[in-house]
N, C-alpha and C positions, 0 to 999 in steps of 0.2 A: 375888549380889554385895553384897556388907555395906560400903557406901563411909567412915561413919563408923569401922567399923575398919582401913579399910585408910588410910585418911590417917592414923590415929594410926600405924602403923605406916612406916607416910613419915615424917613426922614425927618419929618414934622416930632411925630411921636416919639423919637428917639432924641431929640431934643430936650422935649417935654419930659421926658423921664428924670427922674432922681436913682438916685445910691440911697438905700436905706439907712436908718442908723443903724449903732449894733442892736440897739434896744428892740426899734421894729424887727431886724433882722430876727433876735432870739426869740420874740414873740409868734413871727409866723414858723421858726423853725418849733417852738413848743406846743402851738395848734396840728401843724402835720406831723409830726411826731408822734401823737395824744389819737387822732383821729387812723393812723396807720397803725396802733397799737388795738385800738376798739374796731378796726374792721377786722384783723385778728384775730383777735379773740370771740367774736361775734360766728366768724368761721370755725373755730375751732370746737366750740360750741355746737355749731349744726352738726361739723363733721363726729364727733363725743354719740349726739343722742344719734343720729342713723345711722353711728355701727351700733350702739344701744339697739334699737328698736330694730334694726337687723338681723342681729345676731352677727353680723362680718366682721372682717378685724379691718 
């Protein structure tokens, strides 16, 4: 583990980075948003039909 190069390399990337716009911003906020709503509901769904087909509550 070589730590001198790896924090250059932190470093580096952190650099490299930008600030999104609001645009990008609201756009990945509307995909994980969207996608944490359909995992959700995709559960809630399992959870529905196996007390169905259970009989449990």
């Amino acid at each position: 583990m070589n730590v001198p190069y790896d924090l250059t390399s932190y470093v580096r990337v952190l650099k490299m980075a930008t600030t999104p716009t609001k645009e990008e911003f609201w756009q990945v906020a509307k995909i994980a948003g969207a996608g944490i709503l359909l995992v959700g509901f995709i559960g809630f769904v399992i959870a529905v039909t196996m007390g169905l087909l259970t009989g449990g509550a």
